[in-house]
KOLGU-248414 format. One line per field, with one value per atom (N, C-alpha, C): x, y, z. Coordinates in Angstrom, 2 decimals, always signed. Atoms other than C-alpha are relative to their C-alpha. Layout:
X	c(X ...)
Y	c(Y ...)
Z	c(Z ...)
This chain:
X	c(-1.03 -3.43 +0.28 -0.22 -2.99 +0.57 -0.07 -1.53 -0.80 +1.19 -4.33 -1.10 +1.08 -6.80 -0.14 -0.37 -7.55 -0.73 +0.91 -8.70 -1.08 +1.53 -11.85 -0.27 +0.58 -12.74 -0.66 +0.60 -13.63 -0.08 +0.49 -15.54 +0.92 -0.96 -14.16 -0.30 +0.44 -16.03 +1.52 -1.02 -13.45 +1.00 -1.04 -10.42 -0.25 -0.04 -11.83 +0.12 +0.08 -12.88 +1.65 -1.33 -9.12 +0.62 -0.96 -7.47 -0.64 +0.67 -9.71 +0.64 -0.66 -7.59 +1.15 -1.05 -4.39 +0.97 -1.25 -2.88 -0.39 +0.38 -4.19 +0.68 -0.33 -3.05 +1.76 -0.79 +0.27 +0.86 +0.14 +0.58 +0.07 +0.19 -0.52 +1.27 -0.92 +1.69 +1.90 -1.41 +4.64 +0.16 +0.14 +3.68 +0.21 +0.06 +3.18 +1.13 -1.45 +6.39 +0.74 -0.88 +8.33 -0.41 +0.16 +6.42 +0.29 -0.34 +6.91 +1.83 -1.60 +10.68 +0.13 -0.34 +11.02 -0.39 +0.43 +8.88 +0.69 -1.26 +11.69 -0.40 +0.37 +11.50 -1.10 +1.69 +7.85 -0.39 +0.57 +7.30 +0.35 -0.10 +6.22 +0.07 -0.27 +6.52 -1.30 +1.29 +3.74 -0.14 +0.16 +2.76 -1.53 +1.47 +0.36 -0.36 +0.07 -1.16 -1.15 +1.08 -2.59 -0.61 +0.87 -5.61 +0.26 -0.31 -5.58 -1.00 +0.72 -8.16 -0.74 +1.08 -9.84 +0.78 -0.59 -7.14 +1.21 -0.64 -4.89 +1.64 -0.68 -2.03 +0.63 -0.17 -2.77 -0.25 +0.14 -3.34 +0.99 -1.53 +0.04 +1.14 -0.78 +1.57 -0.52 +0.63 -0.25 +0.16 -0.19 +0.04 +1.94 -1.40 +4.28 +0.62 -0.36 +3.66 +0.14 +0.44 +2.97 -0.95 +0.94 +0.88 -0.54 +0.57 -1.12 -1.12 +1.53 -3.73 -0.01 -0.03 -5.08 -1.12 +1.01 -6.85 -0.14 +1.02 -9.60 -0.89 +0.86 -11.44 -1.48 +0.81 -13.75 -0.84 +0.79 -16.66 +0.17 +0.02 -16.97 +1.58 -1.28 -13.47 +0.24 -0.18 -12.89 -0.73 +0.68 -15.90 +0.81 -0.52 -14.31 +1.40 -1.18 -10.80 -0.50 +0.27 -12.44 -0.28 +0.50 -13.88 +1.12 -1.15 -10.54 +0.56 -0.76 -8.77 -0.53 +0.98 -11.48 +0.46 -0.27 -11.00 +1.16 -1.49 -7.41 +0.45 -0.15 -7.66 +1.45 -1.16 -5.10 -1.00 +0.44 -5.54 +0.86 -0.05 -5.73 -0.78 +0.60 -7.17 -0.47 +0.48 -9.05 -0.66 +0.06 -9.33 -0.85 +0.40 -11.62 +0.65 -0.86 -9.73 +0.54 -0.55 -8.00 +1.77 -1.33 -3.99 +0.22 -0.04 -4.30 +0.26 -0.16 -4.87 -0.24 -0.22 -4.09 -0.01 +0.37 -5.49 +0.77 -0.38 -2.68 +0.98 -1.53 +0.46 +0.70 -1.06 +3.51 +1.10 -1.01 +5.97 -0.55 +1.07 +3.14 +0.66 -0.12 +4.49 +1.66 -1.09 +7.60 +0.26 -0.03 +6.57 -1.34 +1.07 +4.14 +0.12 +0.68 +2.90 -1.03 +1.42 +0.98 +0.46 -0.33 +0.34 -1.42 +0.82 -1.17 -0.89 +0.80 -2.65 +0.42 -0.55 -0.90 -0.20 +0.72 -1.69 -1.38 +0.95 -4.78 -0.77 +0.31 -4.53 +0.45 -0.04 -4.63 +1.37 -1.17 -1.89 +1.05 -1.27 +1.12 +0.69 -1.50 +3.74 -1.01 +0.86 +0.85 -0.33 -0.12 +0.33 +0.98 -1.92 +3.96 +0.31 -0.76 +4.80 -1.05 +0.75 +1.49 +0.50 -0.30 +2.77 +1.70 -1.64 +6.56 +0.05 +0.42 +4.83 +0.26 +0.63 +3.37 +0.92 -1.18 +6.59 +1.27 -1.47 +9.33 +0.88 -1.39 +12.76 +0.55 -0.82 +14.80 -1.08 +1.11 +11.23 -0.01 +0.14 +10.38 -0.96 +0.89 +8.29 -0.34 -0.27 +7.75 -1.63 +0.44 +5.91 -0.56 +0.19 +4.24 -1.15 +1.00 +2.86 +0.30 +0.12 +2.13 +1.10 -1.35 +5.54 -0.83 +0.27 +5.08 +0.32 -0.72 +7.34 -0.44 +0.66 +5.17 -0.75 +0.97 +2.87 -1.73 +1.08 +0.57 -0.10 +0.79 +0.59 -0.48 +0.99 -0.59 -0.93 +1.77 -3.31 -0.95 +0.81 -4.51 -0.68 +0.41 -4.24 -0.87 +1.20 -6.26 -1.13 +1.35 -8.87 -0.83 +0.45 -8.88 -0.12 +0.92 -9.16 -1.53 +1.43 -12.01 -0.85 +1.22 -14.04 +0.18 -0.10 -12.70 +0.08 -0.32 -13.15 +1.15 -0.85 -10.94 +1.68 -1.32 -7.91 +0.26 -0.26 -8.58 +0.60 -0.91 -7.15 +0.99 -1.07 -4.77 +1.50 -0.73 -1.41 +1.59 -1.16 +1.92 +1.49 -1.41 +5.15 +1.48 -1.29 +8.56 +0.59 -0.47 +10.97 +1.10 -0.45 +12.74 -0.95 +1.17 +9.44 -0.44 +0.62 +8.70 +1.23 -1.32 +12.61 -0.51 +0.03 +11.83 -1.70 +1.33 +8.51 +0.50 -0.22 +9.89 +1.29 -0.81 +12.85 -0.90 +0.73 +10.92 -0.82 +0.18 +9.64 +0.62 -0.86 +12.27 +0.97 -0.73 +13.21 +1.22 -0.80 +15.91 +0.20 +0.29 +15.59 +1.33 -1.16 +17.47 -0.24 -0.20 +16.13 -1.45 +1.37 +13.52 +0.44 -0.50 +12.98 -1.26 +1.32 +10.40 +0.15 +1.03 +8.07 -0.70 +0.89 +5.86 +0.29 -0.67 +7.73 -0.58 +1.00 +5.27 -1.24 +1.42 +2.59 -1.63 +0.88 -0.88 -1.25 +0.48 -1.58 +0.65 +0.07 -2.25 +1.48 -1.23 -0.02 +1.28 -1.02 +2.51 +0.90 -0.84 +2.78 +0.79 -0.73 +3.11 +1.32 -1.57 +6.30 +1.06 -0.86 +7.66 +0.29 -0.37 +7.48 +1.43 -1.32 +10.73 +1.19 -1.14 +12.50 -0.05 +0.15 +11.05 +1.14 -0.54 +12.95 +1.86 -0.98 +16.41 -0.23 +0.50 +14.85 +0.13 +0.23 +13.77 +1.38 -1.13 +17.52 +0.55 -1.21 +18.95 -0.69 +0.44 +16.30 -1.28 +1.66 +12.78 -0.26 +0.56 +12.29 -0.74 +1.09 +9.16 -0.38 +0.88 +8.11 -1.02 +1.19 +4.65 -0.11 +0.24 +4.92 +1.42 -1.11 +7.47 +0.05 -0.38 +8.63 +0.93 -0.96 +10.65 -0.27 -0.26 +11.86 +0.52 -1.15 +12.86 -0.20 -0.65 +14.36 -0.63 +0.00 +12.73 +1.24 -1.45 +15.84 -0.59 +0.48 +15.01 -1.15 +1.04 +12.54 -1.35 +0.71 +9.35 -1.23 +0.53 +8.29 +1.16 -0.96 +11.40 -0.48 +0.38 +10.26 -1.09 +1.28 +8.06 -1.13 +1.53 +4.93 -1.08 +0.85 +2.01 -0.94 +0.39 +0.09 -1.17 +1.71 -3.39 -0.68 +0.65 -5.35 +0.13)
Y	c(-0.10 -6.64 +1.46 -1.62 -3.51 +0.56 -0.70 -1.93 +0.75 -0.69 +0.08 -0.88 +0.75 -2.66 -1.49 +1.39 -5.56 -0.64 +0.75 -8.81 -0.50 +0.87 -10.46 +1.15 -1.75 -6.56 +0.76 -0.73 -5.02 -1.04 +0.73 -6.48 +0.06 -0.46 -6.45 +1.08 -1.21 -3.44 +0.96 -0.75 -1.86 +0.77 +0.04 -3.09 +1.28 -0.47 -1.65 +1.06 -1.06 +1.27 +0.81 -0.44 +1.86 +0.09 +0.16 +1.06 +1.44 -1.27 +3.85 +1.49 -1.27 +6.54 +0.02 +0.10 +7.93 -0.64 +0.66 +6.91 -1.74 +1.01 +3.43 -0.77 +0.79 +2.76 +0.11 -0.66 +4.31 -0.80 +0.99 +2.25 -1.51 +1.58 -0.96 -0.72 +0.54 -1.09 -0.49 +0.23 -0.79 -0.63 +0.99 -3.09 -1.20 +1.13 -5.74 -0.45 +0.39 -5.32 -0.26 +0.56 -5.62 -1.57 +1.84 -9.09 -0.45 +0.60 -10.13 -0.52 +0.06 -9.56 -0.62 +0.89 -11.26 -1.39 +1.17 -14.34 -0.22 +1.13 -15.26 -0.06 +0.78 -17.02 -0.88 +0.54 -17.79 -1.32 +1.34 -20.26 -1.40 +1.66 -23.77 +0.28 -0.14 -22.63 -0.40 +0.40 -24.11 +1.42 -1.51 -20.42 -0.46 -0.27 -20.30 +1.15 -1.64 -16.54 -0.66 +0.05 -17.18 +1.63 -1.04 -14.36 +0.99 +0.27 -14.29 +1.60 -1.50 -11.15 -0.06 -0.04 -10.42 -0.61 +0.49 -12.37 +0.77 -0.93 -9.41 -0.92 +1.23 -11.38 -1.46 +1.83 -14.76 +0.57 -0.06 -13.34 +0.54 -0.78 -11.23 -1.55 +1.12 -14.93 -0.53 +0.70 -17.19 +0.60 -0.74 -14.68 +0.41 -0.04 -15.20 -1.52 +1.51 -18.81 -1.13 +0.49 -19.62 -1.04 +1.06 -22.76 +0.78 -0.40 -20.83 -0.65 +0.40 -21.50 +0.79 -0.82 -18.92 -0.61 +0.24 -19.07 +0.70 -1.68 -16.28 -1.38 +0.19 -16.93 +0.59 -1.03 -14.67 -0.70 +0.89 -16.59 +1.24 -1.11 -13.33 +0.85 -0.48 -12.47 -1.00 +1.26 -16.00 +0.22 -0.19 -15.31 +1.05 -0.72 -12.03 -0.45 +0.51 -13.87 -0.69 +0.97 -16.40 +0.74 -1.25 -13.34 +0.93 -1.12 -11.61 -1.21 +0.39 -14.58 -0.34 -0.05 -15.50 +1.24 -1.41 -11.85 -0.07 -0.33 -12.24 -1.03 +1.00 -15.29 -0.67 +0.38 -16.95 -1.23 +1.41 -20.65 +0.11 -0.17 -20.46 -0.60 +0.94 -22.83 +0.67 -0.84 -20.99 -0.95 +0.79 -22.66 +0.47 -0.63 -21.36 -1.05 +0.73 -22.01 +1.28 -1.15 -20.07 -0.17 -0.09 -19.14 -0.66 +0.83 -20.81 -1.59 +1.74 -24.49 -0.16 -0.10 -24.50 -1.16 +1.15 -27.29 -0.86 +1.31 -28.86 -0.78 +1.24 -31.51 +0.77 -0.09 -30.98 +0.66 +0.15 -29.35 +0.35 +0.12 -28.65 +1.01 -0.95 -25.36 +0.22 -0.35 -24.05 +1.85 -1.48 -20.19 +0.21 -0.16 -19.35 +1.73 -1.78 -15.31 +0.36 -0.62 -13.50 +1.26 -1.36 -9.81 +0.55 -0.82 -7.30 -1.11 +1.16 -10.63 -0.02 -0.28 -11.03 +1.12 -1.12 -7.55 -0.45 -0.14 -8.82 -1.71 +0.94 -12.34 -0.25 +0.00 -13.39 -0.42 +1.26 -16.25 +0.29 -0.08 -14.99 -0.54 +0.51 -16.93 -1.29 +1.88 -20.57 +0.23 -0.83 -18.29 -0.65 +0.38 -18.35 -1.55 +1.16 -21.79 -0.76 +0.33 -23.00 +0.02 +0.28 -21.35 -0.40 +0.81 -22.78 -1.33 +1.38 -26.28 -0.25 +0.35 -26.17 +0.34 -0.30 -25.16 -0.59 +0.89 -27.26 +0.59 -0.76 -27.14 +0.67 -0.75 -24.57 +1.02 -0.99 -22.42 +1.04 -1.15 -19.09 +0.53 -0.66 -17.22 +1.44 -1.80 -13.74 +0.66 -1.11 -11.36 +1.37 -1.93 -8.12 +0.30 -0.76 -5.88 +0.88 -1.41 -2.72 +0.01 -0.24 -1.03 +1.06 -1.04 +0.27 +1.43 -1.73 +3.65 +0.74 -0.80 +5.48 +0.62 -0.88 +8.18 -0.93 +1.00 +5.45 -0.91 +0.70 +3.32 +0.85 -1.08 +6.64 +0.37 -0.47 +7.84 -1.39 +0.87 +4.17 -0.45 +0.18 +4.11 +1.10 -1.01 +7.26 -0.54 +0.51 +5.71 -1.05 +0.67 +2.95 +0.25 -0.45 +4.90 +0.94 -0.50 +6.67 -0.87 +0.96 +3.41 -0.75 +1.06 +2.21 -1.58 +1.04 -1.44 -1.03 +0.81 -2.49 +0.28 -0.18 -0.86 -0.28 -0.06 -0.96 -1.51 +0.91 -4.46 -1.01 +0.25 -4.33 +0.36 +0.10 -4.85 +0.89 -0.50 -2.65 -0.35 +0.71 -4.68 +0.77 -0.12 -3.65 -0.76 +0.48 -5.09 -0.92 +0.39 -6.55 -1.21 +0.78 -8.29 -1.48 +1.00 -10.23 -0.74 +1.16 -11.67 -1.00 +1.62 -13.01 -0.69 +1.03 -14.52 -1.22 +0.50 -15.80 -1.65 +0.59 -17.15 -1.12 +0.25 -18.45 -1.15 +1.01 -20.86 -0.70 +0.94 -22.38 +0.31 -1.17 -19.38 +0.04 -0.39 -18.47 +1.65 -1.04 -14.93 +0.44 +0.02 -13.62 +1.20 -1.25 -10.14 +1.09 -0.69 -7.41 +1.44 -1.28 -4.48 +1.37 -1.79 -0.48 -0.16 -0.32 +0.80 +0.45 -0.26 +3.12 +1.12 -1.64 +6.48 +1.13 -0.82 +8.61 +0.12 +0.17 +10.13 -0.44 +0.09 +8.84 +0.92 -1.04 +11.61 -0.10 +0.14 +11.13 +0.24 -0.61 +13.89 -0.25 +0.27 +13.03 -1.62 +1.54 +9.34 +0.19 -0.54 +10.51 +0.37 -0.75 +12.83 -1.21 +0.63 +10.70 -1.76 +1.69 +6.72 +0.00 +0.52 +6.94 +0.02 +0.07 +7.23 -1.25 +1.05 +4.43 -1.12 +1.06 +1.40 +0.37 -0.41 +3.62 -0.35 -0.28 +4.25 -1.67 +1.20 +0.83 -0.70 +0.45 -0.45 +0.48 -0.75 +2.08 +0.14 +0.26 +1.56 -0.15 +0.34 +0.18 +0.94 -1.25 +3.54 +0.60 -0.56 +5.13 -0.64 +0.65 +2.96 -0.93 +0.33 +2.23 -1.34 +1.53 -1.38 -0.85 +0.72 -3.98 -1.46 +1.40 -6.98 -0.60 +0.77 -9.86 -1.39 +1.31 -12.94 -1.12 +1.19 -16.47 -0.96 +1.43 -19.77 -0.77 +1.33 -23.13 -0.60 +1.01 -25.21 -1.52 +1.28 -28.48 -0.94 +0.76 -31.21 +1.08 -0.54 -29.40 -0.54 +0.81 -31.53 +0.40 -0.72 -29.83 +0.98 -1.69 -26.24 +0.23 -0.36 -26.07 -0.33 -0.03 -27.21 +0.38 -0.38 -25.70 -0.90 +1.00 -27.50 +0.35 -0.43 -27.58 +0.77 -0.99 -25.27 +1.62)
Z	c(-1.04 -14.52 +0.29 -0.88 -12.25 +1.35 -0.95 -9.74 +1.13 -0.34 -9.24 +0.32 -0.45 -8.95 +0.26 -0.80 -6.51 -1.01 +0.05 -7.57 +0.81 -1.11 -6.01 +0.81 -0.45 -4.87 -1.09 +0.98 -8.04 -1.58 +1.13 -11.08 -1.21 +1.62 -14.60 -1.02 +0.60 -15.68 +0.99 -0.56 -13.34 -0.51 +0.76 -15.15 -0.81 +1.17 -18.47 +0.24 -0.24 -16.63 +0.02 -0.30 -15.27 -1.71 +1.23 -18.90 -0.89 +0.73 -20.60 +0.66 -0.89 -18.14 -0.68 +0.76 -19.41 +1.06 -0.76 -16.00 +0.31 -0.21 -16.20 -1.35 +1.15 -19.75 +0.44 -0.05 -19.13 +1.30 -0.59 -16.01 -0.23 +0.97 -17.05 -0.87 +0.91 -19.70 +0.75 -0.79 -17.70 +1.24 -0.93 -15.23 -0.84 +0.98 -17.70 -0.81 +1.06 -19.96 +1.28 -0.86 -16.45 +0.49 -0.65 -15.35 -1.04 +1.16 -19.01 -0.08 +0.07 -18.92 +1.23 -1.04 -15.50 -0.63 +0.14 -16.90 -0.79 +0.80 -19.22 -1.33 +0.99 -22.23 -0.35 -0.26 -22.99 -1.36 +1.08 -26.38 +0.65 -0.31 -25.05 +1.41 -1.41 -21.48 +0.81 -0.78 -18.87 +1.19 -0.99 -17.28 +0.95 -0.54 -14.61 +0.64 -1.19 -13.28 +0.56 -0.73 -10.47 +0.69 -0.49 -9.62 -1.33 +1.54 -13.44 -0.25 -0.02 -13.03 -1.35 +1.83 -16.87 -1.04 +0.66 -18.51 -0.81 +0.93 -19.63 -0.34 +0.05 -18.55 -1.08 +0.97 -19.85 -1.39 +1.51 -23.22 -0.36 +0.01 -23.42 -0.31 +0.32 -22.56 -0.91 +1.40 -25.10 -0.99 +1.08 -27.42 -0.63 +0.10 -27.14 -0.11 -0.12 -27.20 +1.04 -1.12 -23.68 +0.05 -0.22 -22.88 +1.31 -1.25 -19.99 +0.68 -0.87 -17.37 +1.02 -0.95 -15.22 +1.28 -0.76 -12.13 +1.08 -0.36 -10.22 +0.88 -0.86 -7.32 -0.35 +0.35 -9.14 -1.52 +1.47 -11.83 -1.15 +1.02 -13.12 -0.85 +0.38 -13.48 -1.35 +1.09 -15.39 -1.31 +1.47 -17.73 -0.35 +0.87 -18.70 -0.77 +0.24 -18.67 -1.45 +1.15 -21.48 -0.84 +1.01 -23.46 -0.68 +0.85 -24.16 -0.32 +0.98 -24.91 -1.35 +1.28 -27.37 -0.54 +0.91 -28.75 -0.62 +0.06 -28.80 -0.51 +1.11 -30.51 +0.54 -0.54 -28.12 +0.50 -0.88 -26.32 +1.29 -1.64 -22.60 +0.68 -0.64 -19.74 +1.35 -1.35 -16.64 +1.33 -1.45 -13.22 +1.13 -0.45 -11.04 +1.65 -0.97 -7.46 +1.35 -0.65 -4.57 +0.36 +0.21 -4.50 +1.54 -1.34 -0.67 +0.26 +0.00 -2.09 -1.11 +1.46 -5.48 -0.68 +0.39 -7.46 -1.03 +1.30 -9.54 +0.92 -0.04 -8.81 +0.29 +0.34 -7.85 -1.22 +1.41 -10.35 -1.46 +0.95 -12.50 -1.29 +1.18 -14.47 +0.15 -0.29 -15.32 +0.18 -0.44 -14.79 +0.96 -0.84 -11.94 +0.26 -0.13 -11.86 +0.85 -0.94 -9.25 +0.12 +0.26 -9.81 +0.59 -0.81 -7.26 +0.94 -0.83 -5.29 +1.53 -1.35 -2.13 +1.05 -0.83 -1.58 +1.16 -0.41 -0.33 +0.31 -0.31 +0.63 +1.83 -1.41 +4.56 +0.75 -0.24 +4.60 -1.06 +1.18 +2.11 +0.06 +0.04 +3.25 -0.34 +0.98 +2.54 -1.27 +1.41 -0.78 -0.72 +0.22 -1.75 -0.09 -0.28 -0.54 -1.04 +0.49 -2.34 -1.54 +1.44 -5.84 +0.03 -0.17 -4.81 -0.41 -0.15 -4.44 -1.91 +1.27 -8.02 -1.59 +0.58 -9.44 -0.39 -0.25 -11.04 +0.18 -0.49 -10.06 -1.05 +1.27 -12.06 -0.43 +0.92 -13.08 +1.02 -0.73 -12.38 +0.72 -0.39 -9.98 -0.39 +0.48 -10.80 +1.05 -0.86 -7.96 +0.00 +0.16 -8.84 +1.08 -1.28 -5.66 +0.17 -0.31 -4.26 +0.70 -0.61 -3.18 +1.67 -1.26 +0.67 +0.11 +0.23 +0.06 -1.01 +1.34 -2.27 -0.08 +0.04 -3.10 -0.14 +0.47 -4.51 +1.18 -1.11 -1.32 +1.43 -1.10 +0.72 -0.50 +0.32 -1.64 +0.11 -0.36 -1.23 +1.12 -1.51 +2.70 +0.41 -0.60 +3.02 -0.86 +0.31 +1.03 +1.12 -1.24 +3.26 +1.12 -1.05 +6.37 -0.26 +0.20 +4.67 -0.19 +0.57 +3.91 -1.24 +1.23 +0.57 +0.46 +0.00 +0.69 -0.43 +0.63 -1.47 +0.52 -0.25 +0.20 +1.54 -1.97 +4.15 +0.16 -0.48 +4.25 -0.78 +0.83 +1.48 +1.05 +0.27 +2.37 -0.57 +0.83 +0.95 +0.84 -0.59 +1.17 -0.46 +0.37 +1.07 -1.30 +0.21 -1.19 +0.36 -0.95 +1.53 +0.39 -0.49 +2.83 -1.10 +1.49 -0.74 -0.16 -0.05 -0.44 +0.71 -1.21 +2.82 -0.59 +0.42 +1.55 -0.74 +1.14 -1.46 +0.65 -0.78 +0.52 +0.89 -1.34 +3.46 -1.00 +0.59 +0.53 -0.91 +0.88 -0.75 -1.17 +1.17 -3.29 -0.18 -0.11 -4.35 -0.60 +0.25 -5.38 -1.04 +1.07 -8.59 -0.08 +0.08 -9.16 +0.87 -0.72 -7.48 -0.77 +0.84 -9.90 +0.68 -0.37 -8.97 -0.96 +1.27 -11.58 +0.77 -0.08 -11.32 +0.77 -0.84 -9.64 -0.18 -0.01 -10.57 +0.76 -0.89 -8.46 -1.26 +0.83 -9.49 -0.80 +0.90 -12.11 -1.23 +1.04 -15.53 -0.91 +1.17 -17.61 +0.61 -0.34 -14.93 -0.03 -0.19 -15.51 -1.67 +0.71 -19.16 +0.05 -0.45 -18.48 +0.02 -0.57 -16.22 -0.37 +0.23 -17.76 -0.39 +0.50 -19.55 +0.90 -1.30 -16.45 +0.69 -0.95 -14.80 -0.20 -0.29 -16.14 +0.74 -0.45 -15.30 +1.72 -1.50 -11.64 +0.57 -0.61 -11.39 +0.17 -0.57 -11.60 +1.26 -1.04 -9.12 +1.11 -1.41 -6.16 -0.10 +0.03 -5.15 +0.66 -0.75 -2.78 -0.73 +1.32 -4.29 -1.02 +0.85 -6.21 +0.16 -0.76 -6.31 -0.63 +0.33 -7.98 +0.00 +0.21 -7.20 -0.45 +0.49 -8.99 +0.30 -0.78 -7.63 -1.34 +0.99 -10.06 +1.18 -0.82 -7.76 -0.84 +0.62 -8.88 +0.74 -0.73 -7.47 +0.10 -0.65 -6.05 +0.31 -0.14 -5.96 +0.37 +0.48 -5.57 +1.22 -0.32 -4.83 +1.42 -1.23 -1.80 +0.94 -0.99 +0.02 +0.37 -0.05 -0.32 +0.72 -0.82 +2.55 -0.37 +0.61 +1.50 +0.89 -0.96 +2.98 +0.67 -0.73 +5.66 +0.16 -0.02 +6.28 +1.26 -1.00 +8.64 -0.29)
């Protein structure tokens, strides 16, 4: 899980590649302890990340007692996903599927996670309503994406007018924008936290991490990763369900 890197755009040599950087580890980490602390109370919990990426994720949950199941549009993503939890000596269930038409029931989990995905999906609000659907009432969503106001979502847009693939038709949302999504399916929205206020340079993410979770209370401006927590509200055949086409 990254900030820095799309799913179904870059392989899983990527990932590793990114985590071996000091601003990737440094990063990472503090992306991860904030979706963690949004996802609640994890022993026995039915988690699902959807665009599950190399499994960093799903092994963080399972490894707190999570019942997980991830699921990657990506074969190759999944095999690596199965390879760390194996490593990690955690039990986890991988779905190969797309966050558009999401293959379980109704009501299915009681925590649903999507991190850095949306960035770079077509339909966000049939996204959304899709992991709303699959969500019982009372469980959590939890949201992690590229923040629009940030140093990190301009060194990404000049990539993408230079040709980077992976960024020219990414996405950078407000924190404003991910309410009304969230909303707009049925949400009820409880918290939206920044991370990540540092430009993307190494010794400076260093320096600067211990500021972040302060920052992150007192405004999402500049910050290059935002997290949003919502509530399902009732029976999950209310909440908009997405329609076909």
């Amino acid at each position: 899980m990254s900030g820095a890197i799309a799913p179904g755009h870059i392989g899983p040599n990527a990932y590793e590649a990114w985590r071996a950087t000091l601003l990737g580890r440094v990063t990472e980490t503090i992306e991860q302890r904030l979706v963690l602390k949004l996802m609640g109370e994890l022993p026995d919990a039915r988690v699902f990340d959807v665009g599950c990426g190399d499994g960093a994720l799903v092994c963080a949950a399972a490894s707190r007692g999570a019942v997980v199941t991830g699921l990657d549009s990506d074969p190759a993503m999944l095999a690596a996903a199965r390879m760390r939890a194996e490593g990690a000596h955690v039990q986890a269930a991988f779905v190969e599927g797309r966050i558009e038409q999401i293959p379980f029931a109704d009501a299915s989990f009681d925590v649903v996670v999507a991190v850095t995905v949306l960035c770079f999906v077509a339909d966000a609000s049939r996204a959304v309503r899709e992991m709303s659907r699959v969500l019982r009432p009372g469980g959590r969503l939890v949201l992690g994406e590229l923040g629009r106001w940030s140093l990190w979502a301009m060194t990404r847009s000049v990539r993408g007018w230079w040709g980077a693939a992976t960024w020219k038709a990414a996405r950078f949302r407000t924190a404003g924008e991910l309410r009304t999504l969230a909303e707009s399916a049925g949400l009820s929205v409880t918290v939206i936290r920044g991370a990540v206020y540092y430009p993307p340079i190494g010794i400076l993410a260093r320096i600067f991490a211990p500021l972040d979770p302060w920052l992150g209370r007192v405004t999402t401006f500049g910050a290059g990763f935002l997290a949003l927590q919502a509530v399902a509200v009732g029976d999950p055949q209310v909440r908009q369900p997405a329609t076909a086409g």
